[in-house]
The first five atom37 places (N, CA, C, CB, O) and aatype in JSON, in Angstrom:
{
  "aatype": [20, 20, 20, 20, 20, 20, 20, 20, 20, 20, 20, 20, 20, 20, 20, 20, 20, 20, 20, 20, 20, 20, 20, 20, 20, 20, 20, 20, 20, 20, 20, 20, 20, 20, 20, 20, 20, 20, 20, 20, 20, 20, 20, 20, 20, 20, 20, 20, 20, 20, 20, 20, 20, 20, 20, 20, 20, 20, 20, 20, 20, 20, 20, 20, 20, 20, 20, 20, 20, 20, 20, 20, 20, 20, 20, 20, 20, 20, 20, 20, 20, 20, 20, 20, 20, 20, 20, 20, 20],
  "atom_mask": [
    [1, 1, 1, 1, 1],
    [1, 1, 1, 1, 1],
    [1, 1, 1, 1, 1],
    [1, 1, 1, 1, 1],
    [1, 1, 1, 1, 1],
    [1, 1, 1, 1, 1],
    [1, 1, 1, 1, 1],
    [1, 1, 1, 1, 1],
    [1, 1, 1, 1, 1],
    [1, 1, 1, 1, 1],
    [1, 1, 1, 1, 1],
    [1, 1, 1, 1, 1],
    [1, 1, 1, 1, 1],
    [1, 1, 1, 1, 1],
    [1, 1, 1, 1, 1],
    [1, 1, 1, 1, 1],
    [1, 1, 1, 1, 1],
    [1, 1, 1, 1, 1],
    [1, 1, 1, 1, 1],
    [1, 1, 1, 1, 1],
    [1, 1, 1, 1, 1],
    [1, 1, 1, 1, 1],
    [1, 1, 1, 1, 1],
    [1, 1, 1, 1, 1],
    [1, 1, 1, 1, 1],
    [1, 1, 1, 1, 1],
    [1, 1, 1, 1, 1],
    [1, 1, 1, 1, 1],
    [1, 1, 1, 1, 1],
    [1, 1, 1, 1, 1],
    [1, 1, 1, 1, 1],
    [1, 1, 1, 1, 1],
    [1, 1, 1, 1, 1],
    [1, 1, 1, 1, 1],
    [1, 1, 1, 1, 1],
    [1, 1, 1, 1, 1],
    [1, 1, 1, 1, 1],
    [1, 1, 1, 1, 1],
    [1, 1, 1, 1, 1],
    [1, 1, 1, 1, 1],
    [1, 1, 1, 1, 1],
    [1, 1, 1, 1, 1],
    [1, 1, 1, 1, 1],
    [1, 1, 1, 1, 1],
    [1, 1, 1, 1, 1],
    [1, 1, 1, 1, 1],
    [1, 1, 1, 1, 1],
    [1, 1, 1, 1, 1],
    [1, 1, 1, 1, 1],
    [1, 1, 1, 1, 1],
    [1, 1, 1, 1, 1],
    [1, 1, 1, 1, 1],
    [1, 1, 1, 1, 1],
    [1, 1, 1, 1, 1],
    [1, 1, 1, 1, 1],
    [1, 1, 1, 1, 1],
    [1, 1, 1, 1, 1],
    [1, 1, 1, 1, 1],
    [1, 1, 1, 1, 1],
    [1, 1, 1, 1, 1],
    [1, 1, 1, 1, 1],
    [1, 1, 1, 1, 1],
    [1, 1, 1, 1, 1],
    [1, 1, 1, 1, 1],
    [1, 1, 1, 1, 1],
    [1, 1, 1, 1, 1],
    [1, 1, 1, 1, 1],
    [1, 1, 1, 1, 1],
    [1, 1, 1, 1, 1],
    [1, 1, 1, 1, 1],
    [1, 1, 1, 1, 1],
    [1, 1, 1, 1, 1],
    [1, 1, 1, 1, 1],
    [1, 1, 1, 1, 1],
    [1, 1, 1, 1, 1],
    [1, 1, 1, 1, 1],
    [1, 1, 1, 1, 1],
    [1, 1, 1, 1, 1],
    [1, 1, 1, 1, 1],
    [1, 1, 1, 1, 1],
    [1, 1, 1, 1, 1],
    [1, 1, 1, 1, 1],
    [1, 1, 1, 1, 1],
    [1, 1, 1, 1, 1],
    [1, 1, 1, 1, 1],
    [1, 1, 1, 1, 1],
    [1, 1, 1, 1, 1],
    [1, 1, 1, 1, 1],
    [1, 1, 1, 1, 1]
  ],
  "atom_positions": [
    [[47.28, 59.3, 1.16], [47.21, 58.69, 2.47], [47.78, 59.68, 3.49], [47.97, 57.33, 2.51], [48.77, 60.37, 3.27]],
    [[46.88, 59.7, 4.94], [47.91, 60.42, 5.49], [48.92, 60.14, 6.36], [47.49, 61.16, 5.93], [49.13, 58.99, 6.75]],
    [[49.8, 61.4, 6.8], [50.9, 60.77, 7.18], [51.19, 60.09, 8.43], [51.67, 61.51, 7.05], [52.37, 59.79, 8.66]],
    [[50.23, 59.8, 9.3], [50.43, 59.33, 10.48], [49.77, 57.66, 9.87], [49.59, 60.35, 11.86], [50.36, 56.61, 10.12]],
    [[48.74, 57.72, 9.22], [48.82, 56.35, 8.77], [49.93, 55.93, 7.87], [47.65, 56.04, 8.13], [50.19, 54.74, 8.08]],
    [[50.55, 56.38, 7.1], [51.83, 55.84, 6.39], [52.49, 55.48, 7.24], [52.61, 56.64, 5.6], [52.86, 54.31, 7.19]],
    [[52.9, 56.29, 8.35], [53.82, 56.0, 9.71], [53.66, 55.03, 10.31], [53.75, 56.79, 10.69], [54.61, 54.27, 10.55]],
    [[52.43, 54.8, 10.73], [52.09, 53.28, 11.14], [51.96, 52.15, 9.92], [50.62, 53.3, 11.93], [51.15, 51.23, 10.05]],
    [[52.46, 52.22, 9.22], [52.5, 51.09, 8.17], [53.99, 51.04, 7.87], [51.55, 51.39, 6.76], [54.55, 50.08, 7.34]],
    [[54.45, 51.93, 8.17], [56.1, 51.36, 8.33], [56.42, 51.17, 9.34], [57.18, 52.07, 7.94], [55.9, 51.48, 10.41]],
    [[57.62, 50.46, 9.04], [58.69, 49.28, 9.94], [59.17, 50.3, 10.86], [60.21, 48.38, 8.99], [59.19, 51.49, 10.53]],
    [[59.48, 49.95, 11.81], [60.34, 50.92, 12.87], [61.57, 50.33, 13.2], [59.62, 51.2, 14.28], [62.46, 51.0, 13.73]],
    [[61.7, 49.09, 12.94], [63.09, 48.37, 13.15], [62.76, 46.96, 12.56], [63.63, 48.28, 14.87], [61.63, 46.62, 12.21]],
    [[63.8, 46.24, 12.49], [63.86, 44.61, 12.2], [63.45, 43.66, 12.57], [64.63, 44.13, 12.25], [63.66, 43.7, 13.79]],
    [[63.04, 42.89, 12.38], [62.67, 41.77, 13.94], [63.67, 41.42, 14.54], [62.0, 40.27, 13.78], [64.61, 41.44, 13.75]],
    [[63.92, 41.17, 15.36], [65.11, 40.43, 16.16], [65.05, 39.0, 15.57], [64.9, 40.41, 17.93], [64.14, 38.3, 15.14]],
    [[66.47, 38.84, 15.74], [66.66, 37.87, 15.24], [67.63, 37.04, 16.77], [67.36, 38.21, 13.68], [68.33, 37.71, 17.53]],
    [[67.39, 35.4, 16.92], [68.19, 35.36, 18.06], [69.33, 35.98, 18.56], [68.44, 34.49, 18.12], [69.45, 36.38, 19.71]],
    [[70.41, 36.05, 17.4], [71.66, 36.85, 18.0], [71.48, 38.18, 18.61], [72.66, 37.09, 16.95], [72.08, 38.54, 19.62]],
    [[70.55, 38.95, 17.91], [70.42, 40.23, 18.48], [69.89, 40.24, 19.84], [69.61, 41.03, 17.68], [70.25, 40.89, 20.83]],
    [[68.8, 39.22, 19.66], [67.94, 39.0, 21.34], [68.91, 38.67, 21.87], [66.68, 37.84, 21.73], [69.0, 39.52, 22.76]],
    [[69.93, 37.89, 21.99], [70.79, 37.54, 23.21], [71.64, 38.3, 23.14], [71.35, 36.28, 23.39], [72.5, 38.06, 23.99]],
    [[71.9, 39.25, 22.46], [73.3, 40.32, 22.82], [72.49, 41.77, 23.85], [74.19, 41.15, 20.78], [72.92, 42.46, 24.77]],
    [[70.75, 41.71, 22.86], [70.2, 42.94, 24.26], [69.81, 42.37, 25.46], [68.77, 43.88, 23.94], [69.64, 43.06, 26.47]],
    [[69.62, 40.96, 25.42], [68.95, 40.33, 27.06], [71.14, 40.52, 27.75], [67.82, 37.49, 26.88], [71.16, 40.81, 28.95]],
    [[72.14, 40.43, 27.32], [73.68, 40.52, 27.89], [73.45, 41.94, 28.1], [75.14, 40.05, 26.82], [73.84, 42.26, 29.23]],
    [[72.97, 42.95, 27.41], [73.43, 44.16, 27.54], [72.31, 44.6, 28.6], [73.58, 44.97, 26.13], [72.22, 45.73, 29.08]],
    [[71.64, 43.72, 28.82], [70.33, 44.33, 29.54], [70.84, 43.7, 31.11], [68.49, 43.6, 28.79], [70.39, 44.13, 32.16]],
    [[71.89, 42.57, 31.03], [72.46, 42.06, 31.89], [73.68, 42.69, 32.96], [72.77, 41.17, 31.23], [74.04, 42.48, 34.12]],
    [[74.14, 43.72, 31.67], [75.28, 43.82, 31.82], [74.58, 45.44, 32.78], [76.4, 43.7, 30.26], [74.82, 45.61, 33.97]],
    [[73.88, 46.27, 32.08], [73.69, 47.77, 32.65], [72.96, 47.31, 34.07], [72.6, 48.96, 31.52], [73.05, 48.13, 34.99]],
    [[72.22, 46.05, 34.33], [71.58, 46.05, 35.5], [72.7, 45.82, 36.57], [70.43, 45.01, 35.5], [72.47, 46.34, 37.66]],
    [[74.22, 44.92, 36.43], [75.09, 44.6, 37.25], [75.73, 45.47, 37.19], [75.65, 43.61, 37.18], [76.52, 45.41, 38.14]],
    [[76.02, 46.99, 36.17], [77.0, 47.92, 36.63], [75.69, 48.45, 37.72], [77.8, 49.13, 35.29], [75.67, 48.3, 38.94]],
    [[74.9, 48.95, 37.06], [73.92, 49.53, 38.86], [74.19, 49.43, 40.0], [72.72, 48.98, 39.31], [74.43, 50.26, 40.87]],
    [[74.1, 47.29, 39.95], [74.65, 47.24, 41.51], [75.68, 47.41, 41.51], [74.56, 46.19, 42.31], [75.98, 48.18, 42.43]],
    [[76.74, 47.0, 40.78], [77.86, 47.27, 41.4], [78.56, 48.85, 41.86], [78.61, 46.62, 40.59], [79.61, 49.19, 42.4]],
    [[77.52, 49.47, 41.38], [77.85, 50.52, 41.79], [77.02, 51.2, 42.76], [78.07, 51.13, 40.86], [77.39, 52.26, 43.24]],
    [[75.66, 50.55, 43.15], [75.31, 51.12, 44.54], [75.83, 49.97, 45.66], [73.53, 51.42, 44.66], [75.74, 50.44, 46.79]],
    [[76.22, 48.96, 45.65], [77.29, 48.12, 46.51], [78.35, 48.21, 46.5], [77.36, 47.05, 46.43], [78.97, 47.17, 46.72]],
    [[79.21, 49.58, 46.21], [80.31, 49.95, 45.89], [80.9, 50.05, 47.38], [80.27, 51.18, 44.97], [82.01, 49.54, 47.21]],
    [[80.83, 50.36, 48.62], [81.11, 50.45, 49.78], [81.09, 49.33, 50.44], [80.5, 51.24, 50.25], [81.84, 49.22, 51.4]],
    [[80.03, 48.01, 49.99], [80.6, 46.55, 50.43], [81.52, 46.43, 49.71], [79.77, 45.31, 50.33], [82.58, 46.29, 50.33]],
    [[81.61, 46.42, 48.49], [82.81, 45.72, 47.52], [83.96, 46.28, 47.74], [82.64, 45.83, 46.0], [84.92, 45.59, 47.39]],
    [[84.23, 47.48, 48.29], [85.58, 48.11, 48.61], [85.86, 47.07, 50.13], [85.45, 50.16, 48.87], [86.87, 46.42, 50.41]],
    [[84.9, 47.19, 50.74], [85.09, 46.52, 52.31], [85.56, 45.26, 52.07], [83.69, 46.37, 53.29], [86.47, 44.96, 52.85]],
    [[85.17, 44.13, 51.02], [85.57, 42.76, 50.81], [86.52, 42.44, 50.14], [84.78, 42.13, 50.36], [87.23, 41.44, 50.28]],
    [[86.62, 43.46, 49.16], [87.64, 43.06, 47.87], [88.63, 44.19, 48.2], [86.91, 43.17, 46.06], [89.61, 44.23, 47.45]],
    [[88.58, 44.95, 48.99], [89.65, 46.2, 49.04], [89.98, 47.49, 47.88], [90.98, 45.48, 49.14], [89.11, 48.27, 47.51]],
    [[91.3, 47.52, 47.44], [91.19, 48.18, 46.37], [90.92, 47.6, 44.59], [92.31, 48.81, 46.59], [91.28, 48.04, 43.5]],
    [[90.31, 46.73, 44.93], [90.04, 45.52, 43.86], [88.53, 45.82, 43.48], [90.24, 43.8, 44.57], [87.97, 45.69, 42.39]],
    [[88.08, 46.21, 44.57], [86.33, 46.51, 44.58], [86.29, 47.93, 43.39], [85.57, 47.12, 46.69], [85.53, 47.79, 42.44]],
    [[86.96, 49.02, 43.46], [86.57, 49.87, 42.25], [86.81, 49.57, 41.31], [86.89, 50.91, 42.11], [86.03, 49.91, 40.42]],
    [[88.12, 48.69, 40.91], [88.82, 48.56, 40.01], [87.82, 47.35, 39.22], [90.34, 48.29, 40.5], [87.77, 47.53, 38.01]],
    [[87.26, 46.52, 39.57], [86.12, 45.61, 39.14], [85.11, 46.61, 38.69], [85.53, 44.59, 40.34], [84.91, 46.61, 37.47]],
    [[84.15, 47.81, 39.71], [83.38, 48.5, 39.09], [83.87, 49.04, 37.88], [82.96, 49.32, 39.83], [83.17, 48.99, 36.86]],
    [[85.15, 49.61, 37.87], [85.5, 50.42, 36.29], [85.52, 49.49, 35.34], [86.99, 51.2, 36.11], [85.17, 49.74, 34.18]],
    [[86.06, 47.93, 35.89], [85.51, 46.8, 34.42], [84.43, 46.53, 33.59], [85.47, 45.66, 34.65], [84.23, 46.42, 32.38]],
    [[83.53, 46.41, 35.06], [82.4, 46.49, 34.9], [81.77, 47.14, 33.42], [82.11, 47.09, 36.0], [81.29, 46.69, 32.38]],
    [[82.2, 48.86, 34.19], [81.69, 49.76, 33.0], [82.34, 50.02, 31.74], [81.52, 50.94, 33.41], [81.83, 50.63, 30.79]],
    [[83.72, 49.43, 31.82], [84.51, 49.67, 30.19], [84.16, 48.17, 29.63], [86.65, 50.04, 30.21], [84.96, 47.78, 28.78]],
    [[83.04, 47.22, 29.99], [83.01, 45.97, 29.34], [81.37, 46.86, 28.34], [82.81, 44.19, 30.73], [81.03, 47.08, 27.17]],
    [[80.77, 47.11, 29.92], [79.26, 47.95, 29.5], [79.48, 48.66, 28.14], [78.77, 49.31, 30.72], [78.9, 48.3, 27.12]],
    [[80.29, 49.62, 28.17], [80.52, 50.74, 27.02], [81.17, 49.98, 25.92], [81.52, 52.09, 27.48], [80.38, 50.1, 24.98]],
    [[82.17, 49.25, 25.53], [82.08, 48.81, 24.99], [80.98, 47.53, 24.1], [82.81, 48.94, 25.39], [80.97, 47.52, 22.87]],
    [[80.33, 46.76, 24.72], [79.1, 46.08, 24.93], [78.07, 46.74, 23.79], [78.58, 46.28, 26.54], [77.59, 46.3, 22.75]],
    [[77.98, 47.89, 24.42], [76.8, 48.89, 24.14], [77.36, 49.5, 22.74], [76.54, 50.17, 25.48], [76.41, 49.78, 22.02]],
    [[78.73, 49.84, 22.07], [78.95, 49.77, 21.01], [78.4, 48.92, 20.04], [79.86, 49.72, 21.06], [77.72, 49.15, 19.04]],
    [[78.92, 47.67, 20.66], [78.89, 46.64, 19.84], [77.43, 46.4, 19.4], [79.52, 45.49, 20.48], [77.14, 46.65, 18.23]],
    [[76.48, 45.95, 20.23], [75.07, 45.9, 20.23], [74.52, 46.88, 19.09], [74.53, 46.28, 21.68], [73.96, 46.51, 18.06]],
    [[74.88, 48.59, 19.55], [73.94, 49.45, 18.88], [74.22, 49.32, 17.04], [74.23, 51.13, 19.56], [73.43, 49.4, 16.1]],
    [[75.59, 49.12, 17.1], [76.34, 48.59, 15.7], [75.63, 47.83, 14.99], [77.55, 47.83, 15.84], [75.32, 48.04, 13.82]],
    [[75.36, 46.97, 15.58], [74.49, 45.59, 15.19], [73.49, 45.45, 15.11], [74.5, 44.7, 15.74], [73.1, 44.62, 14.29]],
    [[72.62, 46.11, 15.84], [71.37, 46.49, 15.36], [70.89, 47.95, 14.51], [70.7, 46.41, 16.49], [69.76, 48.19, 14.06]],
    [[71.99, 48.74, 14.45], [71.55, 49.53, 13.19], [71.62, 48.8, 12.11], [72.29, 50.72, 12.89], [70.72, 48.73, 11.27]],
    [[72.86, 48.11, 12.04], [73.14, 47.59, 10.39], [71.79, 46.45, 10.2], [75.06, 46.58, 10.16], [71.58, 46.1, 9.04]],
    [[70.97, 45.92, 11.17], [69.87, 45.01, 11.14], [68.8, 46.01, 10.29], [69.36, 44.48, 12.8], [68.3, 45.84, 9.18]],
    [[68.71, 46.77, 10.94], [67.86, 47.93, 11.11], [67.63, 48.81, 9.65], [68.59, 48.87, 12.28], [66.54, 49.19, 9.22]],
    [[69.16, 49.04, 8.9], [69.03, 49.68, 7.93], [68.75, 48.42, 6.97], [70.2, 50.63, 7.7], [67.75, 48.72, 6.33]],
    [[69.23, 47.01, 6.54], [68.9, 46.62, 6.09], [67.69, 45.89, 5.62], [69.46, 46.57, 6.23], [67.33, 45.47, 4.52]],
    [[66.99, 45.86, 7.3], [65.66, 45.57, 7.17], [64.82, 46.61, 5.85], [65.06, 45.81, 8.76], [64.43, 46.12, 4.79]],
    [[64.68, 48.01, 6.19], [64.37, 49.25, 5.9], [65.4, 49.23, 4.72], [64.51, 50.36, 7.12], [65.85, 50.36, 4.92]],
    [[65.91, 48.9, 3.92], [66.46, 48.88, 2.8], [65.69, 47.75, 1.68], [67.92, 48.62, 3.14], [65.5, 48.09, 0.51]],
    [[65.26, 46.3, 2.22], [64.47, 45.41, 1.74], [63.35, 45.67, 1.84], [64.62, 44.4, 2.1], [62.61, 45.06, 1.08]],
    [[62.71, 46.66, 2.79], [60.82, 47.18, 2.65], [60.72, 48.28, 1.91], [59.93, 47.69, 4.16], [59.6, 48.52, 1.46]],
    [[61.42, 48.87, 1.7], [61.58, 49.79, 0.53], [61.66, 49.53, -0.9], [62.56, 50.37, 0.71], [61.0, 50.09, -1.78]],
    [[62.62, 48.53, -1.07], [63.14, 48.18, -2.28], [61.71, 46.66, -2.56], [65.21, 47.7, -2.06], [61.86, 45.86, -3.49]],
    [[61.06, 46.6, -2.06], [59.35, 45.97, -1.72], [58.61, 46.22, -2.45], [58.56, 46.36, -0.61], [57.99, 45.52, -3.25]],
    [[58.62, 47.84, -2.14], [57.43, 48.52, -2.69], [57.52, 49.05, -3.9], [57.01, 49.5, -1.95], [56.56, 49.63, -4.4]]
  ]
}
């Protein structure tokens, strides 16, 4: 067989499973509100004072952490999926 059809006959990842869908629709939540909060960074200093960056840096040490957690979780989905289609065939 060749190898671009073998390629398309394998898995490329897991299905999602709800938990995973709702941790990438949060993380998909989370990178769109550091954006704004960081191109509204000059209102948020104006309203919140020195509170306004200090929220953006939350922002992004919740993001980065977040984004650990997620990618964690869907590799280990990921390898195990691809560990059971293997062990299939």
């Amino acid at each position: 067989m060749p190898l671009w059809l073998d390629l398309l006959r394998t898995p490329m990842a897991a299905p999602e499973t709800p938990v995973l869908r709702r941790m990438r629709r949060t993380w998909q939540i989370l990178c769109l509100l550091l954006a704004a909060s960081i191109i509204f960074l000059d209102p948020l200093r104006r309203v919140l004072g020195r509170a306004g960056p200090c929220l953006v840096a939350a922002v992004l040490i919740g993001t980065i952490v977040y984004t650990v957690l997620y990618l964690g979780r869907k590799q280990r989905a990921d390898l195990r999926h691809l560990q059971q289609w293997e062990g299939a065939e």
